[in-house]
ROPA-964435 format. One line per field, with one value per residue (C-alpha): x, y, z; residue in three letters. Coordinates in Angstrom, 3 decimals. Each point is the difference from the previous one (the first is absolute). Example, Ala and Ser with C-alpha at 12.3 -4.5 7.8 and 13.67 -1.06 7.14 Angstrom:
<pts>
X: 12.300/1.370
Y: -4.500/3.440
Z: 7.800/-0.660
residu: ALA/SER
</pts>
This chain:
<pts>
X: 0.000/1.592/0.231/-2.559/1.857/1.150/-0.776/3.136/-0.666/-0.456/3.264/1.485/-1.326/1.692/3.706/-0.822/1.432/3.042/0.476/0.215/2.687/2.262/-0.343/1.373/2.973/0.905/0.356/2.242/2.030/0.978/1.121/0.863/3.546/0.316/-1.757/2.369/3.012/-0.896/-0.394/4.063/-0.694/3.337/-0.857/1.766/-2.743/-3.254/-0.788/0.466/-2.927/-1.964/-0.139/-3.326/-1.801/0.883/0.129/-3.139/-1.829/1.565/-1.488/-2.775/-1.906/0.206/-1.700/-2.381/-0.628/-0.831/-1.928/-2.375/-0.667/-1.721/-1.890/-3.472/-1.576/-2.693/2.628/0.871/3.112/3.050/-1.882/0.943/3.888/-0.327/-1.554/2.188/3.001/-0.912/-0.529/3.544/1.412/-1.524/1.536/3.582/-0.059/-0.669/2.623/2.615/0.834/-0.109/3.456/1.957/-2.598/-1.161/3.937/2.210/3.170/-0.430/-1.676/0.952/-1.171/-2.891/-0.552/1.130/-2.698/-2.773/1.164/-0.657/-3.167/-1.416/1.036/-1.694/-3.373/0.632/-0.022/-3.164/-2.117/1.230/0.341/-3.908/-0.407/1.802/-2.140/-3.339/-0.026/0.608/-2.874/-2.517/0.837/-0.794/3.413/-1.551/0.297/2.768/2.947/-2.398/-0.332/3.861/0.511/-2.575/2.284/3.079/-1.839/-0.801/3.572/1.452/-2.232/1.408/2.878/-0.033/-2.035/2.353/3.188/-1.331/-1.313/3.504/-0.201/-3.597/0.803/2.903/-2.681/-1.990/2.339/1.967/3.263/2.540/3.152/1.714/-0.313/3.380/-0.387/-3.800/-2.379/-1.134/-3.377/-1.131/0.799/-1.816/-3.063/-0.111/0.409/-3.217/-2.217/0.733/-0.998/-3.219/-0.915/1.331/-2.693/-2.632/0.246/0.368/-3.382/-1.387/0.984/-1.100/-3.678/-0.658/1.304/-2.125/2.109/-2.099/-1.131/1.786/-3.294/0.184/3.725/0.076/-2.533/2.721/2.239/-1.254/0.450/-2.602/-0.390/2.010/3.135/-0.686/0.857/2.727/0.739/0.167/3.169/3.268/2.675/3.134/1.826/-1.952/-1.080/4.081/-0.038/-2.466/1.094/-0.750/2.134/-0.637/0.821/3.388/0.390/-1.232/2.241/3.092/-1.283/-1.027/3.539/1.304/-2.518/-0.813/3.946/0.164/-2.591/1.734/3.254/-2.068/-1.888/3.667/1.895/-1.800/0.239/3.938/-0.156/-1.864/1.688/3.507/-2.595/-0.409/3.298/0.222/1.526/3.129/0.462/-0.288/-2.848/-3.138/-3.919/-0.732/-3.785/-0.567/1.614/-2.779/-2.393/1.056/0.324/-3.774/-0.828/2.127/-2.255/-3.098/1.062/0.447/-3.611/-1.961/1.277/-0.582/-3.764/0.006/1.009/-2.249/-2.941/0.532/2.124/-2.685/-1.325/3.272/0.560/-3.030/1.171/3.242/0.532/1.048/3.825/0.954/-1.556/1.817/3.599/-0.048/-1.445/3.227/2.420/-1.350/1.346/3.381/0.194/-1.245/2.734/2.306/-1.287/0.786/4.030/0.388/-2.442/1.315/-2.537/-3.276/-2.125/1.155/-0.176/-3.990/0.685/1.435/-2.281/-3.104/1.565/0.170/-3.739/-0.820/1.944/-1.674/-3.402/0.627/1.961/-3.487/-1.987/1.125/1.572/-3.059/-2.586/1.954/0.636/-3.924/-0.654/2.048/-0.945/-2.911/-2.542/-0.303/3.551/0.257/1.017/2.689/2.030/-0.386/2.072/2.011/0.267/1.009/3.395/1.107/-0.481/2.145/2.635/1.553/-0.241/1.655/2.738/0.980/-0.281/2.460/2.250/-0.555/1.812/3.085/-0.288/-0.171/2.596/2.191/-0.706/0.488/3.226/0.766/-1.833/2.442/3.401/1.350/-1.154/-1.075/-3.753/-0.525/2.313/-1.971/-1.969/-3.561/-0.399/2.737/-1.810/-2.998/1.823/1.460/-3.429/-1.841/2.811/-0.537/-3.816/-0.015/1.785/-2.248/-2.745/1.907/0.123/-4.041/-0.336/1.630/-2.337/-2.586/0.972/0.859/-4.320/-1.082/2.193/-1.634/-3.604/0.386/0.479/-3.306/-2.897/-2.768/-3.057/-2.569/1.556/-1.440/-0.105
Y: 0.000/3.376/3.008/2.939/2.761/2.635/4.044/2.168/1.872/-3.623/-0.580/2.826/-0.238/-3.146/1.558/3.725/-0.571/-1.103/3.328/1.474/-2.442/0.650/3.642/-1.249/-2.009/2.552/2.183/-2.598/-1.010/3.983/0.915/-2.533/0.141/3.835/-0.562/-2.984/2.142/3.434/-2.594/-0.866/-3.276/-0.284/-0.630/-3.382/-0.707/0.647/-3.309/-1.296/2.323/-0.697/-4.408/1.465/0.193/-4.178/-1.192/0.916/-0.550/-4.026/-0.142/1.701/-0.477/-3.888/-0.002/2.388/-1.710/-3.434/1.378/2.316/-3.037/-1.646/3.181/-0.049/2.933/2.224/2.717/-2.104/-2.601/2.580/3.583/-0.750/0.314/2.522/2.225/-1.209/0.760/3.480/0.941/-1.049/1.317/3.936/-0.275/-1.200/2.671/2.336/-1.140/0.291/3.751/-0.150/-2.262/2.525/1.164/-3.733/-1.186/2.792/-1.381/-2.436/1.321/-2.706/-2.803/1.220/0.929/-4.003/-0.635/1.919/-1.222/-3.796/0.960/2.088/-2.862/-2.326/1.660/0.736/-3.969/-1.079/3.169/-1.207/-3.262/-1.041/2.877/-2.546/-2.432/1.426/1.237/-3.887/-0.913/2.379/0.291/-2.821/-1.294/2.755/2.686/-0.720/1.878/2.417/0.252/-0.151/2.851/1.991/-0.673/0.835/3.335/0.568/-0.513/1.916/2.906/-0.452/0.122/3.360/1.547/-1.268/0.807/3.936/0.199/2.295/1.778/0.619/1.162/2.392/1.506/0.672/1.652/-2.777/0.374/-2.771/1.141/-2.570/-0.620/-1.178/-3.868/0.381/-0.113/3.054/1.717/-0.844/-3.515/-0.136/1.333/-2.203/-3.409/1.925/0.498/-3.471/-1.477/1.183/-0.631/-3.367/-0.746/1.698/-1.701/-3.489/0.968/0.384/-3.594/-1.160/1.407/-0.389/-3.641/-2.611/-3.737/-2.989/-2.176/-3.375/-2.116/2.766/0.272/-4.077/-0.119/2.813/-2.338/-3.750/-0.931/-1.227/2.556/-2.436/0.396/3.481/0.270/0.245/-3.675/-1.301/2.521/-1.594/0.781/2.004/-2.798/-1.840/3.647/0.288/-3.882/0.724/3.326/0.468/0.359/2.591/2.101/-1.219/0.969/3.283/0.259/0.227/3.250/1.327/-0.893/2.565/2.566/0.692/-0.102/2.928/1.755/-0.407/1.436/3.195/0.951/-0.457/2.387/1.922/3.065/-0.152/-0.366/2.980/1.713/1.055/2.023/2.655/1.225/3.567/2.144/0.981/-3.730/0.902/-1.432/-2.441/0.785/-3.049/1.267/0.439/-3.336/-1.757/1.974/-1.111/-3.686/-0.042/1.898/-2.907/-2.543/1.770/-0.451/-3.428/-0.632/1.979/-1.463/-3.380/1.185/0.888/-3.507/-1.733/1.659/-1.683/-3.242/-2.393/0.800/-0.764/-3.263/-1.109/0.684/-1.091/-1.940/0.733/-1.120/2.362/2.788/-0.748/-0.678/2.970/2.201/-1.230/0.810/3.751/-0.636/-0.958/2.903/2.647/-1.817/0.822/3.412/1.212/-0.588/1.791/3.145/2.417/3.083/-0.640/1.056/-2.281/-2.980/-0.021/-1.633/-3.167/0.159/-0.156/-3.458/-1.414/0.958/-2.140/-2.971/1.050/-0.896/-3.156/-1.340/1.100/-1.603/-2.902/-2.429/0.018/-0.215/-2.968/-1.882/0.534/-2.271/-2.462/-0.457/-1.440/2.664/-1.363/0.384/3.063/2.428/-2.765/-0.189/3.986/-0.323/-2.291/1.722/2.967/-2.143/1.039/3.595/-0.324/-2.150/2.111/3.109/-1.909/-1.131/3.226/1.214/-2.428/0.354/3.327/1.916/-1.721/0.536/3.572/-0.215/-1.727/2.650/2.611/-0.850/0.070/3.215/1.678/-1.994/0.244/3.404/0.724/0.266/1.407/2.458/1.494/2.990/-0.231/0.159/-2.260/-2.086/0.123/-0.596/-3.314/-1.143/0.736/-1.557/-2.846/0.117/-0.187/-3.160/-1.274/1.112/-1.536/-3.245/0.428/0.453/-3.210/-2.108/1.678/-1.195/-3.508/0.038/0.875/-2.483/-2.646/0.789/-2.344/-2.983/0.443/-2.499/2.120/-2.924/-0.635/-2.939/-2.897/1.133
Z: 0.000/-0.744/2.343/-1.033/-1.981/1.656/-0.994/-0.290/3.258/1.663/-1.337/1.197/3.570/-0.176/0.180/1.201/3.261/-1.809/-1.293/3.862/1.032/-3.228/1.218/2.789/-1.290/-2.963/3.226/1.621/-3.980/-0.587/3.895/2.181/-1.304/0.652/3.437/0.910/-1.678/2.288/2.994/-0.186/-2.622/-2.395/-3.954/0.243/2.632/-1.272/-1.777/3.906/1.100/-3.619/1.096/2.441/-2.989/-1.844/3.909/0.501/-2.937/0.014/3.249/0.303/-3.574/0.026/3.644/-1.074/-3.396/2.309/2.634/-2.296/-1.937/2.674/1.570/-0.642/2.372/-0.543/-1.477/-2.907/-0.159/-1.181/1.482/3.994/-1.174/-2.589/2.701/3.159/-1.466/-2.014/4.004/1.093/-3.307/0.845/3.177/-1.022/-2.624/2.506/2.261/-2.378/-0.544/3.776/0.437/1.667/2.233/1.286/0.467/0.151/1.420/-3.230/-2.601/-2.894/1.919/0.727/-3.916/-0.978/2.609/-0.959/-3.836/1.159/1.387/-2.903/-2.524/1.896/-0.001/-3.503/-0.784/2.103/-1.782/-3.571/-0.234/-0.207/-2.476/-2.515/1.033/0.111/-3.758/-0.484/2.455/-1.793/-3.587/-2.758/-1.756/-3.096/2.496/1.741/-2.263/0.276/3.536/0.517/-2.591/2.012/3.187/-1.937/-0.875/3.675/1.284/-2.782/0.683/3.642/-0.622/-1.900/3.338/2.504/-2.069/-0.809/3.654/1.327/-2.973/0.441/3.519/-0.774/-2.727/3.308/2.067/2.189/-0.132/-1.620/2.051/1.137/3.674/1.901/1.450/-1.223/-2.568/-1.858/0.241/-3.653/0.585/3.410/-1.305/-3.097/1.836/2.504/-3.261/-1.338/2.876/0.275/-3.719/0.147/2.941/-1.960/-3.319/2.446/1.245/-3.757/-0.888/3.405/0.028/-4.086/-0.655/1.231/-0.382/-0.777/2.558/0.270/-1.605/-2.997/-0.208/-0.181/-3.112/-1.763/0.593/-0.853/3.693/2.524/3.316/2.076/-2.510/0.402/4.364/1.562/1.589/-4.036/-0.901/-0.107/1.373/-0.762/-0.913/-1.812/-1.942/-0.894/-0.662/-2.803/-1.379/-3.642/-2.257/-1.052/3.306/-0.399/-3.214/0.922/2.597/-2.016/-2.156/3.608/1.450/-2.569/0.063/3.742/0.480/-2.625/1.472/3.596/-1.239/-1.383/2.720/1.799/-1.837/-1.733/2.042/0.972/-4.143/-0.542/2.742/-1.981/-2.384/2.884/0.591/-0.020/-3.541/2.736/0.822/3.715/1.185/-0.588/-0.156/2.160/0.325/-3.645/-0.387/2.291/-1.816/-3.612/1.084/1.620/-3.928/-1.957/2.021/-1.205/-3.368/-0.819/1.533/-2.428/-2.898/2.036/0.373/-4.199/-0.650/2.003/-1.673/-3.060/1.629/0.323/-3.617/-1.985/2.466/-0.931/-3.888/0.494/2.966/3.536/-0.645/-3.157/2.078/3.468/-2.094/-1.801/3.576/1.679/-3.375/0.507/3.779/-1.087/-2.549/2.464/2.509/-2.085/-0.702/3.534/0.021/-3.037/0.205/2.671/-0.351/2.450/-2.009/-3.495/2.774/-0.382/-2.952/0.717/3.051/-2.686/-1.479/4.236/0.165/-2.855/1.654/3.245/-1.454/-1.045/2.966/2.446/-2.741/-2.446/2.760/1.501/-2.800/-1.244/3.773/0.542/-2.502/1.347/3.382/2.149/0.731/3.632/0.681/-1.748/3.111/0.998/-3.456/-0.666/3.396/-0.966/-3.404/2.373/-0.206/-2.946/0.823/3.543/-0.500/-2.952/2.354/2.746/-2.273/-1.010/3.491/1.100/-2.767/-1.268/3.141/-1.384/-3.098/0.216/2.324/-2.526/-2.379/2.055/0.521/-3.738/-0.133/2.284/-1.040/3.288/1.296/3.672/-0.499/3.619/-0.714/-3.100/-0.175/0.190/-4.299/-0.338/2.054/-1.729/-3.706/1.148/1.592/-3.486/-1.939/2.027/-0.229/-3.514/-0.303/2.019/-2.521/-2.651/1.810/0.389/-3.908/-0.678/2.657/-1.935/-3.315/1.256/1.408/-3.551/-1.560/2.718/-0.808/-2.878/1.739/2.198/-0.340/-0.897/-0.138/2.366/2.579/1.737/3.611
residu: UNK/UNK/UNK/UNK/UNK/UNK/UNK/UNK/UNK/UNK/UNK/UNK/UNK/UNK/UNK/UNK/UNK/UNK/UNK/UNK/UNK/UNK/UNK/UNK/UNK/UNK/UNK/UNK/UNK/UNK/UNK/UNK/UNK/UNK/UNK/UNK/UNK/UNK/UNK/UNK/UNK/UNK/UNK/UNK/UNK/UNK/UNK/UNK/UNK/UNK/UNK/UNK/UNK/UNK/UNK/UNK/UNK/UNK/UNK/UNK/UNK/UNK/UNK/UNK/UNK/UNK/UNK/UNK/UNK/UNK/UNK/UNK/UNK/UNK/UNK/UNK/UNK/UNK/UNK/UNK/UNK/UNK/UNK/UNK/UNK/UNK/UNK/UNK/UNK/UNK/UNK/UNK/UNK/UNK/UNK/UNK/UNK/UNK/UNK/UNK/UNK/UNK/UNK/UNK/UNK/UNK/UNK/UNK/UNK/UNK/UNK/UNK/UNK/UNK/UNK/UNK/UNK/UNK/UNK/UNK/UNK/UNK/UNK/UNK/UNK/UNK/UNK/UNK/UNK/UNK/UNK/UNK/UNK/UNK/UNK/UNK/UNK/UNK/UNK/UNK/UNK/UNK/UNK/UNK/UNK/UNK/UNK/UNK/UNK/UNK/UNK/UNK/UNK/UNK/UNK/UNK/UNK/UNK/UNK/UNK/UNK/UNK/UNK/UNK/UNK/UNK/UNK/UNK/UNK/UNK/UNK/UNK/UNK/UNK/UNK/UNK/UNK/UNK/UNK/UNK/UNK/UNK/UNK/UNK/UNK/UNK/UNK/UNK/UNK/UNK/UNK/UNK/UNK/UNK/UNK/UNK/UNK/UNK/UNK/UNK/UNK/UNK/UNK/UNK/UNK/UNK/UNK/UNK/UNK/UNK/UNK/UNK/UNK/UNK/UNK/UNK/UNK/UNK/UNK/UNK/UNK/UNK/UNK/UNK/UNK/UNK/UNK/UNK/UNK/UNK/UNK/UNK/UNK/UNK/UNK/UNK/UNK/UNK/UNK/UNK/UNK/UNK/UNK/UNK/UNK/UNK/UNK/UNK/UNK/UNK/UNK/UNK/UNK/UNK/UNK/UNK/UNK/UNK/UNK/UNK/UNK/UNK/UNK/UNK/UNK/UNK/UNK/UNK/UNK/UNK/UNK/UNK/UNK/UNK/UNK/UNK/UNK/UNK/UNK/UNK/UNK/UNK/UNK/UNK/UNK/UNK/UNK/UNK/UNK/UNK/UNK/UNK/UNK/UNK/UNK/UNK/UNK/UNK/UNK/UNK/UNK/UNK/UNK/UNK/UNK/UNK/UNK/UNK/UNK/UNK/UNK/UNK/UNK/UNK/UNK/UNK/UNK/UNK/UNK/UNK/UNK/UNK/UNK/UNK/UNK/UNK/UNK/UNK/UNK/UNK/UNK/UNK/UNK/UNK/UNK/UNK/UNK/UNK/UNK/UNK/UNK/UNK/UNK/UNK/UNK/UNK/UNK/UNK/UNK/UNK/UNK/UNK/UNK/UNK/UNK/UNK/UNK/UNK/UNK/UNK/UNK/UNK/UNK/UNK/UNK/UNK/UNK/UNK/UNK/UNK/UNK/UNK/UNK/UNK/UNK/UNK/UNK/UNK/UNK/UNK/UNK/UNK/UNK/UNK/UNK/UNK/UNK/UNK/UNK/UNK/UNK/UNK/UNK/UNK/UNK/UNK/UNK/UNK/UNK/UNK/UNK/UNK/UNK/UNK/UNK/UNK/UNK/UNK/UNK/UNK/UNK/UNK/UNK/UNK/UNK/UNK/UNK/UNK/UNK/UNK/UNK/UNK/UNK/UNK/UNK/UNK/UNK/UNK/UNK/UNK/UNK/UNK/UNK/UNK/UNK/UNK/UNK/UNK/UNK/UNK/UNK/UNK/UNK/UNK/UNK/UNK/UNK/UNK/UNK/UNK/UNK/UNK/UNK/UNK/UNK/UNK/UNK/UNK/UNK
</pts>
């Protein structure tokens, strides 16, 4: 029996609270690493403070994925968490400006703390997102649905990136603050906190999930298959993985670890583009600015391309469209290390937007297919795998990496003994072989698109 269509507006209810908690992480991509920096964190140390974000999601979205599978309340099976965690997610984001203030004799920790926390909330609100558009949408709709999401996160992601420039537009000042976090900043993560509760409580009052006897006629299963006591468990769920997860997983491996690297370096990259004409000095506020514009950028080409993504898969399949999404990634990778002016770097930022689109949208379109609809909250969280685990590889490895090339970088100088702009010219030297490395991961994930199993399996 096949689920009822949905409208568009049904559809978009569906993911609208997904567009509050990408406000929410866009907020957390473009300034933790100026945070963490103006709370004493070295460059050769932020991918340390960046493993909150894998950590948690590889523990946090498999649990969820399990659990919200086999809630049936009166809420619906997936709204409890959505809502539960949007609550702990506004108050972490509130917290965090507030690091030197809650821990002053230890600022940083307190910041890798309130990091942990935020990411963590940030995992039980969007993990059952994934899952409900697969719990409510017919396999027809589903690329649909998941472009619609894609849309909603991209359109995030523009808010929460522009939000300190919005702010400075209004009058609060971006000076930097010494051992703290400036006003623009502090104000933005306020404002996203409250929208990301408010679009939570769109999604949680409009969507109405079936009902386990409904949801187990949408799904050829009797209502007994459909409760909790008949769900396997984790092992047995990784014992029968399909195939095409794995397969996935490789082209994820690549991409997320690309991704990673950006959100990384991107502003110690931009950075050496705000030195002053005398060479004296560096515009560190207009540099936190520009990086919180760049990240603005890349999502509204992302939300351009999703419009019409589910149109030419359906034309042309989902794997031509995701392969040549992540060769624009690659290209606009490579774009970065060699354009120097801010302003010229929107354009290989436009080419990441289109990659952007069809990382949040093609995996998941294609996995949906391939997995049972009753276990569909506990593989999106296991799918969550694929995401982490390349983020916590680079985070392990990437410190020494840029550590290795920083030494090349500065052939033997004394980096502590460098003026501030000095400084500053070796980090972004650094940074943008780190950007390099990203546009190669990026190329090897389109090239591994090709070898993913895109039919329907027995599950």
């Amino acid at each position: 029996m096949n689920k009822p269509k949905l409208s568009f507006w049904q559809i978009w209810n569906l993911s609208f609270g997904f567009l509050g908690v990408q406000i929410g992480y866009s907020l957390q991509n473009s300034n933790t690493s100026s945070i963490l920096q103006s709370l004493g964190a070295d460059l050769s140390h932020l991918s340390y403070f960046w493993l909150a974000a894998p950590v948690a999601g590889l523990i946090i979205q498999p649990i969820v994925g399990i659990f919200s599978d086999g809630t049936w309340t009166r809420f619906g099976r997936r709204i409890p968490y959505i809502l539960g965690g949007a609550i702990i997610s506004t108050i972490a984001l509130l917290l965090m400006p507030n690091c030197p203030t809650l821990l002053a004799f230890a600022p940083l920790v307190m910041g890798a703390l309130i990091l942990l926390f935020m990411d963590l909330s940030f995992n039980v609100t969007m993990q059952p997102f994934r899952a409900l558009v697969t719990d409510m949408l017919d396999d027809s709709q589903k690329t649909e649905g998941f472009v619609i999401q894609t849309l909603l996160i991209n359109l995030g992601a523009v808010v929460g990136a522009l939000l300190p420039l919005v702010m400075t537009w209004c009058g609060v000042s971006d000076a930097p603050v010494e051992g703290g976090v400036s006003k623009h900043i502090a104000y933005s993560y306020y404002a996203g906190g409250a929208i990301l509760l408010l679009t939570v409580l769109v999604t949680a009052f409009k969507v109405k999930e079936y009902p386990p006897k409904e949801f187990a006629l949408y799904n050829a299963a009797s209502e007994q298959e459909a409760e909790p006591a008949e769900k396997p468990g984790f092992v047995a769920l990784m014992r029968n993985i399909p195939k095409t997860m794995l397969q996935l997983g490789i082209t994820q491996f690549f991409s997320w670890a690309a991704l990673f690297l950006m959100w990384n370096y991107l502003k110690p990259l931009i950075t050496g583009s705000f030195i002053a004409e005398d060479g004296l000095s560096v515009n560190m506020g207009a540099a936190e600015t520009w990086t919180g514009v760049l990240n603005a950028v890349y999502p509204i080409p992302a939300c351009i391309a999703s419009i019409f993504m589910a149109k030419i898969a359906n034309r042309y399949g989902n794997k031509l469209v995701y392969a040549v999404c992540l060769l624009c990634g690659a290209i606009g990778y490579w774009g970065l290390t060699v354009v120097s002016d801010p302003y010229m770097m929107m354009l290989p930022m436009v080419a990441i937007g289109i990659a952007w689109a069809g990382v949040l949208a093609m995996p998941y379109s294609i996995l949906s297919r391939a997995i049972d609809a009753r276990s569909s909250g506990a593989y999106m969280g296991i799918f969550n795998f694929t995401i982490t685990i390349p983020q916590i590889c680079m985070g392990l490895i990437g410190g020494s990496i840029v550590g290795a090339i920083k030494r090349g970088v500065l052939d033997g100088r004394g980096y502590e003994t460098m003026s501030q702009v000095e400084q500053v010219v070796v980090d972004s030297q650094s940074a943008s072989w780190m950007i390099a490395l990203a546009a190669l991961f990026m190329l090897l994930a389109a090239i591994s698109v090709w070898f993913v199993n895109e039919k329907r399996e027995n599950v």
